[in-house]
Residue, then its C-alpha position, 0 to 999 in steps of 0.5 A: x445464500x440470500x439474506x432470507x435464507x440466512x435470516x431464516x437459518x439464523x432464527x431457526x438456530x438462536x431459538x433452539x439455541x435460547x439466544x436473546x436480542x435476536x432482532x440486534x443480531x440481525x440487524x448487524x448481520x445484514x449490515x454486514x451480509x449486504x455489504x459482502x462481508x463475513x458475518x462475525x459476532x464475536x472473536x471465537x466466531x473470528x477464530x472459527x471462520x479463519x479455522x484456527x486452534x484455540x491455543x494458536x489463536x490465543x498465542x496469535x493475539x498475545x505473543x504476535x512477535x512470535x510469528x514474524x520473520x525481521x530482516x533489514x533491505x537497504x534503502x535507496x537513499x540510504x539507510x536500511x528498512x526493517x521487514x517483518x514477515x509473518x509466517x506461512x500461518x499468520x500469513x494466511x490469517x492476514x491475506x483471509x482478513x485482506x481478501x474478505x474485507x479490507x478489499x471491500x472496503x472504500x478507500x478515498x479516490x486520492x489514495x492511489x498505492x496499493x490498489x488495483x487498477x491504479x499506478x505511480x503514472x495514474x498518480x503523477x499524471x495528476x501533476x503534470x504540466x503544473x507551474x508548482x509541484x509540492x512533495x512531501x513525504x510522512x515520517x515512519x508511516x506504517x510505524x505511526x498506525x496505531x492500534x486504536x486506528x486499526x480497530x476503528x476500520x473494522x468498527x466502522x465497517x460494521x463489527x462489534x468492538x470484541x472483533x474489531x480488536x481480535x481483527x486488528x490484533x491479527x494485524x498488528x506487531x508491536x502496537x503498529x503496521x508491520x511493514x512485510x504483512x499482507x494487510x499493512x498497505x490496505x490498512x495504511x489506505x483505510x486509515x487515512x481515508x478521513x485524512x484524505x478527505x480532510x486533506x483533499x478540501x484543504x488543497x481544493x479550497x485553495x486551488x491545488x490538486x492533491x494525491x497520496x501515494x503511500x506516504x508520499x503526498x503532493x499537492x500541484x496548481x497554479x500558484x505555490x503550494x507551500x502555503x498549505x504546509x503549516x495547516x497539513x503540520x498541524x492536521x498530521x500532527x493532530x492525527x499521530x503523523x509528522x512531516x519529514x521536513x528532509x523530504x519536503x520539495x517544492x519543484x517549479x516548472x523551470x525546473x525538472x519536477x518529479x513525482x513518484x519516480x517520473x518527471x511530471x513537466x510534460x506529462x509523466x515519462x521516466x527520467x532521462x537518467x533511467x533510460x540512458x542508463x538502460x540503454x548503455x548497459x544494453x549497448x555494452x551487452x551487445x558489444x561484449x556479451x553479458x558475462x563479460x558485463x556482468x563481470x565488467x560492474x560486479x553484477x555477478x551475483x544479482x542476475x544483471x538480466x532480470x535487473x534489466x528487464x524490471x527497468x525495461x518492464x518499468x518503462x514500458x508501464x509508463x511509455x510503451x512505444x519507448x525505442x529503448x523498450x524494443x531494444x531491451x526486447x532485442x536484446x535481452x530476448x536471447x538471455x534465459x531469466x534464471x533466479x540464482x540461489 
């Protein structure tokens, strides 16, 4: 449908219907249409669109607790992370409002996790060969969005107050982002597009580059970067996010420098460890066969395999031509991917 055709369509309806301010009315629309977003006036349009029952949009907005699923996933520093998974109907909900939307939305160029097209290697390539690399990472990022935040991504991309909060209240657990939503890692990017914005002129103002890569910031150049720590404090903390200062690493060039997982010194490569591990377990394979290596460390359970070819998969994104990826290849070839209940 063209904007004359629903222009037209849309004239014809609000006269029979009686409706007042027609001219507003279109004018948002078009602001919205042009932009290829759904055209939504108020939260029962929302409800309409997404196809959903009265009863059960209501209960999604006011008692969304019901429709998670919470378990916890071990960290890898330790620790645990709490999931909340929504279920098949909320799920649905969120991936409508992340496909029609928040993916159509701009996101800042230094906003680099959660997007097509983009990669921790894009990412750490930004710092390689840089005499100083600062990471820093925010404490409880997801659980730092605010609601209030959430509404203003769909005010500001065209959407009257009543549906930016039936839109964010679709998104929202608990008065934050639900790690296990569909739409938290998008939200999480549009949230902090000012941010990055703000953040991005105060490291080139003073010479460094800058990225983020979810809640993992850093900042590289020539000189050290660590004079940018007090004014970022102050800018996150003005904006409800916090510095981990545990996480906060300053890595010079005489030493390994390492930047979402990949060691950036000379150009982003995976750690030595990673390989080296890798092809050990490989050598061990080919030695003893895999049942008995699995047995040998206690891997009975998790499917050593498939384990192997997500770290060989991981390698390959960031080095193709890596010799220990042609040897997984080889080796790995022969054993039938199987997911154990």
């Amino acid at each position: 449908m063209t904007w004359d055709q629903y222009e037209e369509r849309f004239r014809r309806e609000a006269t029979l219907l009686g409706l007042s301010k027609v001219d507003q009315s279109l004018s948002e629309a078009k602001n919205l249409f042009e932009r290829g977003l759904p055209v939504l006036f108020s939260a029962n349009h929302v409800r309409l669109a997404l196809g959903s029952a009265p009863d059960k949009f209501t209960a999604l907005l006011e008692k969304p607790h019901e429709f998670y699923f919470q378990f916890d996933v071990p960290k890898r520093a330790g620790g645990f992370r709490t999931i909340h998974q929504p279920v098949d109907t909320l799920a649905a909900i969120q991936r409508w409002i992340l496909q029609n939307i928040l993916e159509k939305l701009p996101i800042h160029s230094k906003a680099m996790a959660f997007r097509r097209d983009h990669s921790i290697r894009m990412n750490a390539g930004l710092h390689a060969n840089k005499a100083w690399v600062l990471s820093v990472d925010l404490v409880d990022f997801f659980g730092s969005v605010r609601p209030s935040r959430i509404q203003a991504v769909f005010a500001n991309a065209g959407y009257r107050a009543e549906v930016a909060r039936a839109l964010a209240g679709l998104c929202c657990l608990a008065r934050s982002l639900p790690q296990g939503a569909p739409t938290s890692p998008a939200l999480s990017n549009l949230v902090f597009t000012a941010l990055d914005e703000t953040i991005e002129h105060l490291a080139s103002a003073k010479g460094f580059e800058y990225s983020r890569y979810a809640d993992d910031l850093c900042f590289s150049g020539i000189a050290v970067p660590t004079a940018i720590l007090g004014p970022l404090r102050r800018l996150l903390h003005d904006s409800g996010f916090r510095l981990s200062e545990s996480k906060t690493r300053l890595m010079p060039s005489y030493r390994q420098q390492k930047v979402t997982g990949l060691v950036v010194n000379a150009g982003p490569r995976v750690p030595r460890s990673v390989r080296r591990r890798l092809r050990q377990e490989l050598y061990y394979i080919q030695q003893f066969g895999l049942a008995v290596h699995e047995q040998r460390i206690g891997a009975l359970r998790t499917n050593r395999s498939d384990h192997l070819r997500g770290m060989a998969e991981f390698i390959r994104s960031v080095s193709p031509g890596d010799p220990v990826v042609k040897l997984a290849d080889q080796v790995l070839g022969r054993f039938r991917s199987v997911r154990l209940p």
